[in-house]
C-alpha positions as CSV (number, residue, x, y, z in Angstrom):
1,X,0.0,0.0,0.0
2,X,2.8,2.7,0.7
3,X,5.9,3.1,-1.6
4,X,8.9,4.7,-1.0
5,X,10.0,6.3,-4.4
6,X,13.8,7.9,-5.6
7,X,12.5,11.2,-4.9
8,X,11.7,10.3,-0.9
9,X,7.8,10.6,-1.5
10,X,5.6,8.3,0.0
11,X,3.1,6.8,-2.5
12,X,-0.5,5.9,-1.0
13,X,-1.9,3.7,-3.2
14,X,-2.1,4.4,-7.4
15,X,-2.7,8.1,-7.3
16,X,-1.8,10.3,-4.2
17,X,1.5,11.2,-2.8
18,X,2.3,12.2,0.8
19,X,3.6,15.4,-0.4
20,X,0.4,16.4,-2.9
21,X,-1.8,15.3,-0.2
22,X,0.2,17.6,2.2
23,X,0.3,21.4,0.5
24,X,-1.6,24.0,0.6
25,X,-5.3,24.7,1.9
26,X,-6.3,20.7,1.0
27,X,-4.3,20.2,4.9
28,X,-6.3,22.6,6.4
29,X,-9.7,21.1,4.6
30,X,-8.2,17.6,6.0
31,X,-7.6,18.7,9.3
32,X,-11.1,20.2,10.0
33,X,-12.7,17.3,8.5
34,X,-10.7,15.4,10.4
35,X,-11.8,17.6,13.9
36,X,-15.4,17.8,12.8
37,X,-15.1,13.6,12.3
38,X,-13.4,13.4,15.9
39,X,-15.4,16.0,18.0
40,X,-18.7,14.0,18.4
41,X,-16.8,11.2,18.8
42,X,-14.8,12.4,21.6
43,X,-17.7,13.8,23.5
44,X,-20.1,10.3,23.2
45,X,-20.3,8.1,26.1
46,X,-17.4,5.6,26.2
47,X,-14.6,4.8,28.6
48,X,-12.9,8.1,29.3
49,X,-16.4,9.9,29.8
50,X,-16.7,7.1,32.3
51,X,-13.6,7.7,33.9
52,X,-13.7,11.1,34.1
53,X,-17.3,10.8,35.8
54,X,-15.4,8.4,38.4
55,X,-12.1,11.1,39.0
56,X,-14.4,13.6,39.5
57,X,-16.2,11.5,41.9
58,X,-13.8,10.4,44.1
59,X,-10.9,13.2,44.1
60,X,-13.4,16.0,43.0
61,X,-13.5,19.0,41.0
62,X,-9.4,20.3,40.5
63,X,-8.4,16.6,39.7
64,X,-11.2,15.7,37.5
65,X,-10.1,19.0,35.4
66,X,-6.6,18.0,35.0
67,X,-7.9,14.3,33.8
68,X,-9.9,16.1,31.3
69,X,-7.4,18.5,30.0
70,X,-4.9,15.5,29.5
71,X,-7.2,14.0,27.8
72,X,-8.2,16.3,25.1
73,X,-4.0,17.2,25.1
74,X,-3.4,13.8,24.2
75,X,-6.2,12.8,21.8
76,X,-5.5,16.2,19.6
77,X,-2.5,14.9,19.8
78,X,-3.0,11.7,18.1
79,X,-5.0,13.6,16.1
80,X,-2.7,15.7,14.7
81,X,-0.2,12.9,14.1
82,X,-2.6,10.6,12.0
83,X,-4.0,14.0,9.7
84,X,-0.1,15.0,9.2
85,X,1.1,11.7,7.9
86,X,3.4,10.9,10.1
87,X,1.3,7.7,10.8
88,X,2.4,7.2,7.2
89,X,6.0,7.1,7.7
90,X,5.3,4.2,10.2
91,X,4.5,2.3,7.5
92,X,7.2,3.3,5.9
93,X,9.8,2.7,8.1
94,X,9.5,-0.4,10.4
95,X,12.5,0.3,12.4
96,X,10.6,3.3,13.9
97,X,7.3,2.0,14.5
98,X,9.9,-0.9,16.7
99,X,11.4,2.0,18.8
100,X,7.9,3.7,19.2
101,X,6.7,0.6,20.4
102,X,9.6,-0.2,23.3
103,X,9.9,3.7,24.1
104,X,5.7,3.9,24.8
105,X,6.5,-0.1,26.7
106,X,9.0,1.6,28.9
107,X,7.0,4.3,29.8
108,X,4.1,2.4,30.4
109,X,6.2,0.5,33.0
110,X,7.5,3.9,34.6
């Protein structure tokens, strides 16, 4: 599915390039498509609305907002990561998407 050509572009598929799909207005169109997607998504009932219900529960208001604002910090995060195509080079490059995957097993175990 992705190609790496002689001129360092990544090829998605037949047609598009990482670097067409990247320039001009058509990454700003992306990203709030992308937001608009995400938004509902983020605010529906699932696992962290539960969790933050229970933080805010048990160590109140202060702790709860920090939860949340992590939260949000590291989902537009993600976010941000998957719309600029560096999920792409993942693909790319399996040596990376290796040391991604000890670095985020080390801190897990911090």
């Amino acid at each position: 599915m992705f190609q790496r050509s002689s001129t360092s572009q990544v090829t998605i598929g037949t047609q598009l390039t990482l670097s067409s799909f990247m320039t001009g207005s058509s990454v700003v169109e992306n990203l709030f498509a992308l937001w608009l997607t995400a938004l509902p998504l983020m605010g529906g009932p699932g696992p962290v609305t539960l969790s933050l219900a229970a933080i805010g529960a048990g160590f109140g208001l202060r702790p709860g907002l920090l939860y949340y604002i992590g939260v949000c910090t590291g989902t537009s995060t993600v976010l941000l990561l998957v719309a600029s195509g560096v999920s792409g080079l993942l693909f790319v490059e399996p040596a990376v998407a290796q040391i991604i995957t000890w670095l985020a097993a080390a801190y897990i175990l911090y």
